[in-house]
C-alpha positions in Angstrom: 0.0 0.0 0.0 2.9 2.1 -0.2 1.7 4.1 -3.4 -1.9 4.6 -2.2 0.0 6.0 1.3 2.3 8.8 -0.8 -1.2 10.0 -2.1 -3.3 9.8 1.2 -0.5 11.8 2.8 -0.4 14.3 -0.1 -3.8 15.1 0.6 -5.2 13.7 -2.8 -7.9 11.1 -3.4 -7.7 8.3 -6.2 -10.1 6.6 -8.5 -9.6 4.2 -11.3 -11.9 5.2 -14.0 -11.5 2.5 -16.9 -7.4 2.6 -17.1 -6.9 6.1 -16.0 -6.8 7.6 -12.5 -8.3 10.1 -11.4 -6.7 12.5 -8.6 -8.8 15.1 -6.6 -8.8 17.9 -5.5 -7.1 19.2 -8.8 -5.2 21.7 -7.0 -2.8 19.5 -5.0 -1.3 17.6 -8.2 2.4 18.7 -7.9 5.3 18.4 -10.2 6.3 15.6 -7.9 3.1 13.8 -7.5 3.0 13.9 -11.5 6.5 12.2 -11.7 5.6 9.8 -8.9 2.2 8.8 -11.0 4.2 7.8 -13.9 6.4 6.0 -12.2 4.2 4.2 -9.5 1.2 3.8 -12.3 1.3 -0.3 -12.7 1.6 -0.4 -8.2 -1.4 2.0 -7.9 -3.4 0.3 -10.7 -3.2 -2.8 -8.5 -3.6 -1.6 -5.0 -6.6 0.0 -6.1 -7.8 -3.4 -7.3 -6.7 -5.3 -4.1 -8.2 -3.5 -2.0 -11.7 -3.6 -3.6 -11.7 -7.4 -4.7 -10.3 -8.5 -1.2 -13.6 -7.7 0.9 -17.3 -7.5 -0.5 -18.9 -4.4 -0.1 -21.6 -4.6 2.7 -25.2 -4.9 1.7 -26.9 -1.7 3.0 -29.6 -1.8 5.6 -33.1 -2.9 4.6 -35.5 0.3 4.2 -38.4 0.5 7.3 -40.9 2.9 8.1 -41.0 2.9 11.5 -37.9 4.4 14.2 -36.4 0.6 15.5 -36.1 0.3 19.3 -32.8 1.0 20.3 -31.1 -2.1 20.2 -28.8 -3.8 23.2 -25.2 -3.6 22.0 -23.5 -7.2 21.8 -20.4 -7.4 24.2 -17.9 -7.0 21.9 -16.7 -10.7 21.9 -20.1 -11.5 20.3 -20.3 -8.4 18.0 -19.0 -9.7 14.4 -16.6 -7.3 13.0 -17.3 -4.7 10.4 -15.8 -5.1 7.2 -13.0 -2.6 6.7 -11.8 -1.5 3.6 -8.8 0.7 2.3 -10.6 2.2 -0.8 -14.5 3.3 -1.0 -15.8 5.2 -3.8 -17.9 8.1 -3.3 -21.3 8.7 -5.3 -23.3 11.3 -5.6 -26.6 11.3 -7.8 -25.8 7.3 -8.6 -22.6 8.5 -10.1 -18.9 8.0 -8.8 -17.1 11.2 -7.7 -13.5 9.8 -6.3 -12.4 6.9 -4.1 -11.0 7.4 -0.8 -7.8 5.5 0.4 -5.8 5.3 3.0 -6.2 3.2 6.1 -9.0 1.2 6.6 -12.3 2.1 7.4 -15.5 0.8 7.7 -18.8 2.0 5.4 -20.5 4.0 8.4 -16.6 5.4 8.9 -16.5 6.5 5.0 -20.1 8.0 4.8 -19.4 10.1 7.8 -15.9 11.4 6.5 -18.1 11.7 2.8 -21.3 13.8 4.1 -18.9 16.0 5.7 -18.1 17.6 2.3 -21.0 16.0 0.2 -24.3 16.4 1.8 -26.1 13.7 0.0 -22.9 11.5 -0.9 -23.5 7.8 -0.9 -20.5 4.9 -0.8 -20.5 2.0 -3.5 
């Protein structure tokens, strides 16, 4: 993960969109990061991949009408663990935006860290 790390720390996001990647925001693309993309290309292309293909995407919540009960947390010997996951892509409007990497989160983690920029932001 040591390509997807140089970006996280330069304060950029990555998504693969067919064989291109896409960096965001726009404004923190360096001379350096430029010359480190065409270097590091083939590495990122398959981080990127790993860490989607590893772990399924968690199915998202059935839809009710009425507020649950609060439930009684599990102690957490019993709780199953959340799937974490060091790439998420972002949609907004049904449509990805950017993928967010670094270290891993979990979907509730992501959508937090998404709606606090996009409003009505969704995770794939």
């Amino acid at each position: 993960m040591a390509a997807l790390d140089y970006l996280s720390r330069a304060g950029l996001a990555v998504e693969v969109i067919g064989d291109k990647l896409r960096l965001r925001p726009v404004e923190r693309i360096t001379d350096a990061v430029r010359q480190y993309l065409r270097e590091h290309r083939a590495e990122l292309l398959a981080e990127l991949t790993a860490a989607n293909d590893h772990q399924p995407a968690p199915e998202p919540p059935p839809a009710t009408t009425t507020a649950p009960a609060a439930p009684t947390p599990a102690p957490a010997a019993e709780r199953p663990a959340e799937d974490r996951r060091n790439a998420w892509t972002i949609t907004r409007g049904g449509k990805p935006i950017c993928t967010i990497c670094g270290a891993p989160m979990t979907r509730d983690e992501v959508l937090a860290e998404a709606r606090w920029r996009w409003p009505d932001a969704d995770i794939e």
